[in-house]
N, C-alpha and C positions, 0 to 999 in steps of 0.2 A: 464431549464436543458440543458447541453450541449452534444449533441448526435453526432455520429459519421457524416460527410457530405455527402448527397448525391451523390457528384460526385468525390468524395476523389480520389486519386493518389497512387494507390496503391503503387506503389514502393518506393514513397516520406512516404509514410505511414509508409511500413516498417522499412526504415532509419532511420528515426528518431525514431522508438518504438526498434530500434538494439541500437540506442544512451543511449536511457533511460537504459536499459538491462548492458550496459557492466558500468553503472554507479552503478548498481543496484547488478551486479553481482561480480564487479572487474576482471574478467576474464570468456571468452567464446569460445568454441573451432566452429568451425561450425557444427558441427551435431547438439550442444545444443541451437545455432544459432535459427538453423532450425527448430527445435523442438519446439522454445518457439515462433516463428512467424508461424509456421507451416505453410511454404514452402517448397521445395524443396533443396537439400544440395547445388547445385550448383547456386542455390539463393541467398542462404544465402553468399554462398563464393564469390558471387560479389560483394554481399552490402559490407562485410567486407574491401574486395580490395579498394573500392571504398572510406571507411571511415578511411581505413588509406592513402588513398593517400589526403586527405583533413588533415591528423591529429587529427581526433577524433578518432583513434584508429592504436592502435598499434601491431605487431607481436612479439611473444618472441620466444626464441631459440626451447622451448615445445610446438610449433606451435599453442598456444593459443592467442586469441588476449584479450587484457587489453583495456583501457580507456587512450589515446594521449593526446598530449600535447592540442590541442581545446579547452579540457574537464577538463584542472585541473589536480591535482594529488589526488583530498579527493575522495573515495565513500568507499559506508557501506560495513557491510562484507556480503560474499554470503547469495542470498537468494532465490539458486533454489534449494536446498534440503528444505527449506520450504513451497515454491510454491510446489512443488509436494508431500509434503503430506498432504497440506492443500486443493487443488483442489478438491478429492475427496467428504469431508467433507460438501467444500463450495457448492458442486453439488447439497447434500442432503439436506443441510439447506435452499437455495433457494426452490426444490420443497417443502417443508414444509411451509417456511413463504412465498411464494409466492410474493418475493421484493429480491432486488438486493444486494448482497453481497460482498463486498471488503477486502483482505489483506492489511496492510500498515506495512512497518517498520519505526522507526526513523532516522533519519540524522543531529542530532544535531539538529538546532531548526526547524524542516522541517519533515513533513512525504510523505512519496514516496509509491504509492498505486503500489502493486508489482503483485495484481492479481483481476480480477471483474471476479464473475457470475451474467449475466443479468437474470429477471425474465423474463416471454415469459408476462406478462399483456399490453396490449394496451400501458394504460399508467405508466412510469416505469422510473426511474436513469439509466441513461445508463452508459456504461462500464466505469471506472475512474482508467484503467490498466497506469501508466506511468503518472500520476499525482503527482505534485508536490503541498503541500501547508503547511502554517503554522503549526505547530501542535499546539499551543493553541490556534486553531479553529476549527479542526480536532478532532470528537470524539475518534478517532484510538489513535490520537496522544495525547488527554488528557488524558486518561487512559494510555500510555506511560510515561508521564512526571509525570502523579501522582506515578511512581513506581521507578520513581528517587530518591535517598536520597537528605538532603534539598543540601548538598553542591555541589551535580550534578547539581540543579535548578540555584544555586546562577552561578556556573560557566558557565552556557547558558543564563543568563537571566542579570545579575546584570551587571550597566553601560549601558544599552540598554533603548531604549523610552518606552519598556511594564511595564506597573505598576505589579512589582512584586506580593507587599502585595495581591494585589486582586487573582491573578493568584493563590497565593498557599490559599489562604480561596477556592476558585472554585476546585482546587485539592483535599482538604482536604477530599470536600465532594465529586468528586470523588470516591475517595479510602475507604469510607464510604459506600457508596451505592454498589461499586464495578461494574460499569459502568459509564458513560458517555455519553452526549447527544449535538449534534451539531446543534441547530434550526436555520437553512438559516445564518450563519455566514460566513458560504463561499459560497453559494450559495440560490439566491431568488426560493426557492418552492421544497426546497431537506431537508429535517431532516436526521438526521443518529444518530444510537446506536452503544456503541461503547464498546467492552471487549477486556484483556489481554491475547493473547495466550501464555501462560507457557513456559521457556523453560529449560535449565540444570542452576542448581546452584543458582535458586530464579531468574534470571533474565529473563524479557520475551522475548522470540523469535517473535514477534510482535503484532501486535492487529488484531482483527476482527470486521465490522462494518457490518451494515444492515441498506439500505439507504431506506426512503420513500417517496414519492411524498408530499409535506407538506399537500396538501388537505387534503390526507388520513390518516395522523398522528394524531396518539390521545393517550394522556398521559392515559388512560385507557389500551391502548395496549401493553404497555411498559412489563407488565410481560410476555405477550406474546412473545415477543423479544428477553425480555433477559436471560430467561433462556434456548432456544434454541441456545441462542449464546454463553453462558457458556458453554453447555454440547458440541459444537462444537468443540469450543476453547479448552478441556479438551480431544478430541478424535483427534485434530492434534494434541496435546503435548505429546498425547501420542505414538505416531506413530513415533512423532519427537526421542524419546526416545531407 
């Protein structure tokens, strides 16, 4: 499991989690900067300075900064009105099931973990805020592609090396069960469960997982999981609302 480092860099730390952020976000003024690295404003308005003099980020006329030329022109649509009213939520779900808890949205074929609550247990998944990875390996991200229609799958997926057919039989039962299970496919000795957080118009506002040490996973436990993570998922969407 990959844990924060010992002797991290803090300022390098924040760059690059400002990097993720305004990819995350498509635009970030520095107060919200601030807020979501929870530093100080004049912190935050250095790193910024600092990342658009490199070109990872850019100033607009409404003094917010966007994602530069470095960085591409693609990121998803905002997603700190979701972070903020899923944090609470995820606070309460962690002391309950006592295991680590993640936001993800989609990014075309990619899910970007937008938010972690760590559990306080010894041993435990540590934060996966700023995380990139496949999403059909990604429980978050299964339960995302399974609420695609088929011709959204076909247009992310078809002409590509991943064998379709199997993909959508694995989704099918997804969206059957109505969860999702990641056993060490992206990682050796991490499981994770994975549900749809609701959002306007039938479409979801992202997923919610709950990751666990694989020692301690046990398909016995799975109800345990998943129905706190439904009723989770059911009280940001609605808040989203």
């Amino acid at each position: 499991m990959k844990n924060r480092p010992p002797y991290a860099i803090a300022s390098v730390d924040h760059a690059l989690h400002l990097v993720v952020l305004l990819q995350q976000e498509g635009s970030l003024s520095v107060s919200e900067g601030a807020e979501l690295l929870g530093v100080a404003r004049s912190t935050a308005h250095r790193l910024l300075t600092t990342l658009v003099y490199r070109d990872f980020a850019e100033q607009g006329a409404d003094r917010r900064y966007r994602p530069g030329t470095s960085l591409g022109t693609a990121h998803p649509a905002p997603a700190l009105l979701l972070r903020r009213a899923a944090l609470p939520h995820m606070q309460a779900l962690v002391e309950r099931v006592e295991e680590t808890v993640s936001l993800q949205i989609r990014v075309g074929t990619e899910v970007r973990f937008v938010e972690s609550v760590e559990c306080t247990r010894a041993l435990r998944v540590g934060d996966r805020s700023g995380k990139v990875l496949p999403a059909h390996q990604v429980a978050g991200g299964k339960v995302l592609l399974a609420a695609l229609p088929p011709t959204g799958l076909s247009e992310l997926y078809d002409g590509g090396d991943l064998d379709t057919s199997t993909l959508r039989k694995r989704l099918a039962l997804v969206r059957t069960r109505g969860y999702a299970v990641n056993n060490q496919e992206t990682e050796a000795g991490v499981t994770a469960v994975g549900v749809l957080v609701p959002g306007s118009d039938l479409e979801p506002a992202g997923a919610l997982s709950l990751a666990v040490p694989s020692t301690r996973f046990a398909r016995a436990d799975l109800a345990s999981y998943v129905g706190p993570l439904h009723a989770t998922a059911a009280r940001i969407a609605a808040d989203l609302r």
